[in-house]
C-alpha positions in Angstrom: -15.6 -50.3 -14.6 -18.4 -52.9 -14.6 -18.0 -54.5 -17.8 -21.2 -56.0 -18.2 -22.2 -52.6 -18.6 -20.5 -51.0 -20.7 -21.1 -54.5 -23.4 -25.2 -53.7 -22.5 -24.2 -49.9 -23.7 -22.2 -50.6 -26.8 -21.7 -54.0 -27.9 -25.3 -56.4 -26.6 -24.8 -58.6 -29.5 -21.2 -59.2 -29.6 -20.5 -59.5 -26.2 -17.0 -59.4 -24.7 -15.6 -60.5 -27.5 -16.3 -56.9 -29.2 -13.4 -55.7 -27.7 -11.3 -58.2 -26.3 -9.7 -60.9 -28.4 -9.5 -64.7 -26.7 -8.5 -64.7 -22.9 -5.9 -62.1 -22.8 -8.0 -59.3 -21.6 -5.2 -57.0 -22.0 -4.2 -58.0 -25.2 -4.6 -55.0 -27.6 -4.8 -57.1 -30.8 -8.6 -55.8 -31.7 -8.7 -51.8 -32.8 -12.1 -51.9 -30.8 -10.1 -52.5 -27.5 -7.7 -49.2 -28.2 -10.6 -47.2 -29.1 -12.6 -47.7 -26.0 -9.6 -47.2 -23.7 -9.8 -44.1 -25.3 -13.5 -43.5 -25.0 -13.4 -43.9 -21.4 -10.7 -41.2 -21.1 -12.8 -39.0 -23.5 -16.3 -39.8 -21.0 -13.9 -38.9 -17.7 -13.0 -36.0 -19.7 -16.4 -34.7 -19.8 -17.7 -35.5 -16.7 -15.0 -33.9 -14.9 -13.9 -30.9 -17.1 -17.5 -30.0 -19.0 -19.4 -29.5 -15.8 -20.7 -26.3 -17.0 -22.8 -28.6 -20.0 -23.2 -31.8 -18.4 -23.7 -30.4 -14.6 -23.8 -33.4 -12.1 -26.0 -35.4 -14.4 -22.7 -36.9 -16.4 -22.7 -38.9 -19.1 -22.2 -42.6 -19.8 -21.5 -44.7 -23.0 -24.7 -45.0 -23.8 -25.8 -41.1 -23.8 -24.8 -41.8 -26.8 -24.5 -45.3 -28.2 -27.6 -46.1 -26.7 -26.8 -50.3 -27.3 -25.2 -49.6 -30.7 -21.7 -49.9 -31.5 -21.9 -46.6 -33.5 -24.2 -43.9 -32.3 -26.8 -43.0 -34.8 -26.0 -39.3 -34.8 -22.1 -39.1 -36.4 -20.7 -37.1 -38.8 -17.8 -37.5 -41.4 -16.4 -34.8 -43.7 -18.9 -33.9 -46.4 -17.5 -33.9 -50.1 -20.6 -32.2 -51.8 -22.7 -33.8 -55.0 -20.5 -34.2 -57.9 -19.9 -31.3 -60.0 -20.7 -30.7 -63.3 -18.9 -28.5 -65.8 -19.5 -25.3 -66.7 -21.6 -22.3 -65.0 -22.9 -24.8 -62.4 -19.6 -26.6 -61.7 -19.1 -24.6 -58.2 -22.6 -24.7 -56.1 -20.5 -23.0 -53.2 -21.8 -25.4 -50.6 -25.4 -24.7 -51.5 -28.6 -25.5 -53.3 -28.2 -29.1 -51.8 -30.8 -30.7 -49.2 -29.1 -30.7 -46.1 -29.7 -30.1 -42.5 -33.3 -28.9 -42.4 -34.0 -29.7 -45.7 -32.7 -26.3 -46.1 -30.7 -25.4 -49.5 -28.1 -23.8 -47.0 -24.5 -24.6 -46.9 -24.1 -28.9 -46.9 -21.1 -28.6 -44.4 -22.0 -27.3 -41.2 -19.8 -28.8 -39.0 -16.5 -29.1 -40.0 -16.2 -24.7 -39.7 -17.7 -25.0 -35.9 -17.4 -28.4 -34.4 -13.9 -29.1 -35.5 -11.9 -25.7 -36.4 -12.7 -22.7 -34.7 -14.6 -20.7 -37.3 -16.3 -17.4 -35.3 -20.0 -18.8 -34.9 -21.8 -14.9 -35.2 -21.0 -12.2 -37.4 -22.8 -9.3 -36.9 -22.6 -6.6 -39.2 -22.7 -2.8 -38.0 -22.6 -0.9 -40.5 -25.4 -0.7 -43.9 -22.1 -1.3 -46.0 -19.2 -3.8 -45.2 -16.8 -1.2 -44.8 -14.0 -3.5 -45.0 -16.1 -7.0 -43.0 -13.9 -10.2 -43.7 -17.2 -12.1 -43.4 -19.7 -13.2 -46.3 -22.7 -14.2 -46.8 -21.5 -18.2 -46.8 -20.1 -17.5 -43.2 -23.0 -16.0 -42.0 -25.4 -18.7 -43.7 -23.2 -21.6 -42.1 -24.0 -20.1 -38.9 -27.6 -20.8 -39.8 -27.2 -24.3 -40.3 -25.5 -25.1 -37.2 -28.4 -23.3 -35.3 -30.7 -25.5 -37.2 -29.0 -28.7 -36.5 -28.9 -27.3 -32.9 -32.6 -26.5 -33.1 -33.9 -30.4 -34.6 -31.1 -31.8 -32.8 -32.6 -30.7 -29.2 -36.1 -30.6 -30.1 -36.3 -26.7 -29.6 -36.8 -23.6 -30.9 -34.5 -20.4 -31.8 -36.1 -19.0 -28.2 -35.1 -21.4 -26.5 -31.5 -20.1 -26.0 -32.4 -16.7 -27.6 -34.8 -13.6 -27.5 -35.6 -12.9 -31.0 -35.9 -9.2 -30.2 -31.9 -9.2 -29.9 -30.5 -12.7 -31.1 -26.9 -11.5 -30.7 -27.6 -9.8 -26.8 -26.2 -12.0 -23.8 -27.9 -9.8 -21.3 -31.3 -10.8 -23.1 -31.1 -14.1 -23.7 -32.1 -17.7 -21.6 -29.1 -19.2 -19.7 -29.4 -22.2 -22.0 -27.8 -20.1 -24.4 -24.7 -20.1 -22.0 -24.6 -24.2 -21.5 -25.0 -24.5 -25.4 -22.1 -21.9 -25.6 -20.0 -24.2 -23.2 -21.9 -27.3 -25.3 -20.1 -26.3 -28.6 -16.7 -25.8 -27.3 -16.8 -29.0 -25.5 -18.1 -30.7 -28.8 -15.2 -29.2 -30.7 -12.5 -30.3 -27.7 -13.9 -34.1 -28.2 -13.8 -34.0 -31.4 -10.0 -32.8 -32.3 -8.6 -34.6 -29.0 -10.6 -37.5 -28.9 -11.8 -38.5 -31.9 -9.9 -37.5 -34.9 -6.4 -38.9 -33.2 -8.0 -42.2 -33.9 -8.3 -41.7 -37.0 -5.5 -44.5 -37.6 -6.7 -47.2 -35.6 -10.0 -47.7 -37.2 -10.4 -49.8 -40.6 -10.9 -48.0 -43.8 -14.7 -48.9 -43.6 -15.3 -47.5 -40.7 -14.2 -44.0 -42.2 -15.8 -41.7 -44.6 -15.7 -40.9 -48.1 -13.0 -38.7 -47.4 -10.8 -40.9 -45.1 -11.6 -39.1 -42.1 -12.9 -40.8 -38.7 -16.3 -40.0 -37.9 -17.1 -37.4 -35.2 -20.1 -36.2 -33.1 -22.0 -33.2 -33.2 -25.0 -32.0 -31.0 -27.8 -34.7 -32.1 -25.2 -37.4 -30.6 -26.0 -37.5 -27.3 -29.7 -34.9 -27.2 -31.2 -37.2 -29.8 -34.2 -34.7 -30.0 -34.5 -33.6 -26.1 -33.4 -31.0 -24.7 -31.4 -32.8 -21.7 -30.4 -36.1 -23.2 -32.6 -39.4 -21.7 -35.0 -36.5 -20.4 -32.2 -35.2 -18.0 -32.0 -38.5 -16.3 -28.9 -38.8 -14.0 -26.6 -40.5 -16.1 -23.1 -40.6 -14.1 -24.0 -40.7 -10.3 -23.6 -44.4 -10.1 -20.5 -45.2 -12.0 -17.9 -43.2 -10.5 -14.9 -44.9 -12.6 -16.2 -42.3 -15.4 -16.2 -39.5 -12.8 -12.5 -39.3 -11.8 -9.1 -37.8 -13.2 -9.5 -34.3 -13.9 -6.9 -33.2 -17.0 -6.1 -30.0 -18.5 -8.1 -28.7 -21.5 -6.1 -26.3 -23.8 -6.6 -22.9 -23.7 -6.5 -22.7 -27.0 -9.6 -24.4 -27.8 -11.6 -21.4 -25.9 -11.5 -18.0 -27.7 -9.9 -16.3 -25.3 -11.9 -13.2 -26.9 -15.4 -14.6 -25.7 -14.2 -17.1 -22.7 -16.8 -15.6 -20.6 -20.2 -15.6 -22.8 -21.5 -12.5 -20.4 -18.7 -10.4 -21.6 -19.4 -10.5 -25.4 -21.8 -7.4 -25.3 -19.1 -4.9 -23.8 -16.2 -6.6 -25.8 -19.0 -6.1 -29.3 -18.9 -2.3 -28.0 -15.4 -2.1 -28.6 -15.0 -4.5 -32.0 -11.5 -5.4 -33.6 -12.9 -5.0 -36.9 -14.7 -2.1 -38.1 -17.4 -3.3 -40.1 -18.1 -6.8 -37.7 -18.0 -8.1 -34.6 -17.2 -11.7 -34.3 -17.7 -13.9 -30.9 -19.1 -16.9 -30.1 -22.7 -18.1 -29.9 
C-alpha cells in the first residue's frame, strides 16, 4: 500500500519511523510495526466481509484514526468508582455518570461489543413467569442505544418506529446495517484487537490490563455515515482484497437474518422473554 498514506492517516508526526525501526523495513523490532500488519488485515477484513455495513464506501485507516495514532473514540474495560463499605459498597454498575450522562449501567460494552450478551429482552407476560433477564440486562441495552444514538448523531427513530421498537417489519432499514454494524464491531474487536493484547506496552493498556477496543463512535464520530459518507476505499484497492472466513459463531444463528426475528419472537424459547438481536 502507499505508505505515505497510511503515515498522513496515523502517524504525521512521527513519520516512517513510527513503525519501522532504522533501514530494515521488514524488521519487526517496533510493536507498532506488528500491530499495523495486523490492522491492515483487520481493514481488508471489513471491506471485504462487512459489505452489508460498510457497502462500497469501505473504510481506510483514517475512518478512524483520522491523523492520530490512537483514535479518539476507544474503549478499555471499565472497573467502576471505588467502593465503599457497607450498604453502598455494591452500586451494581449504576448511579455513576456515564454514557449520556445517564446514571445507567457504567459498562456498556464489554456485554455487547465483545461477548455476545442478547441486545433486546422483551418481556410478554405482566409477571416474569420464569424470564432469566433483569432489570440491569434490560437497562444495559439502554446504554448501548444511547451511545449508538450520540455516537451517530441520531435519534431512537432513526433505526426504529417508536410505536413498536422491537418490530422489524416496522422499522427503517438503518436498523438492519446497525444490526450487521454491531456484529461486525464485536468480530473486530475479539479477532482483531484483543489478540494484541500482548504486543502493546503496559501503557498503552487500561486499568485493567486489557487492550483497548472500538465501539460505534470510532469510526461515525457523530455522523451518521462516517466523513459524511464520503467514499473511503475506492481508491486504495490493497485494503479491498482477500476475502476470509468470519465464524459462524460470532452471528446468533437464532437472529442471522434481522427480518426473521418477528416470526422466530412468535414462537420464543423462553416463556416469559424473547431474546434476539437489535
Amino acid at each position: 500500500m502507499r505508505g505515505s498514506k497510511t503515515i498522513e492517516w496515523v502517524s504525521p508526526e512521527q513519520g516512517c519511523t513510527y513503525c519501522h525501526a532504522g533501514d530494515n523495513l521488514a524488521d519487526d523490532t517496533l510493536y507498532t510495526k506488528v500491530v499495523s500488519r495486523r490492522m491492515l488485515e483487520m481493514t481488508r477484513n471489513i471491506n471485504m466481509n462487512w459489505q452489508p455495513h460498510v457497502v462500497q464506501t469501505g473504510v481506510t485507516c483514517y475512518t478512524c484514526h483520522r491523523g492520530k495514532n490512537i483514535p479518539a473514540n476507544v474503549w478499555f474495560i471499565n472497573p467502576g468508582p471505588g467502593k465503599t463499605k457497607g450498604l453502598t459498597a455494591d452500586r451494581a454498575g449504576q448511579n455513576t455518570p456515564s454514557i449520556g450522562s445517564t446514571s445507567l449501567p457504567y459498562e456498556a460494552f464489554l456485554p455487547f461489543l465483545r461477548d455476545a450478551q442478547n441486545i433486546r429482552t422483551v418481556s410478554e407476560t405482566a409477571l416474569p413467569n420464569g424470564s432469566k433477564y433483569n432489570i440491569m440486562q434490560t437497562e444495559q441495552t439502554y446504554s448501548l442505544m444511547i451511545h449508538m444514538s450520540e455516537g451517530l448523531g441520531v435519534n431512537c427513530t432513526f433505526c426504529h418506529n417508536s410505536r413498536s421498537f422491537t418490530g422489524w417489519s416496522e422499522s427503517t432499514p438503518q436498523r438492519v446495517t446497525a444490526w450487521h454494524g454491531i456484529r461486525m464491531v464485536r468480530d473486530l474487536n475479539t479477532s482483531y484487537l484483543e489478540p494484541l493484547t500482548a504486543q502493546f506496552p503496559a501503557n498503552r493498556l487500561g486499568p485493567g490490563g486489557d487492550v483497548a477496543k472500538i465501539n460505534c463512535s470510532t469510526c461515525h464520530q457523530g455522523v451518521s455515515k462516517p466523513l459524511y459518507g464520503a467514499p473511503m476505499a475506492k481508491d486504495y484497492p490493497e485494503l479491498t482484497r482477500v476475502k476470509v472466513a468470519i465464524d459462524p459463531a460470532a452471528v446468533d444463528p437464532a437472529t442471522a437474518d434481522p427480518a426473521a426475528a418477528d416470526a422466530a419472537a412468535a414462537a420464543p424459547a423462553d416463556a416469559g422473554t424473547v431474546a434476539t438481536g437489535t
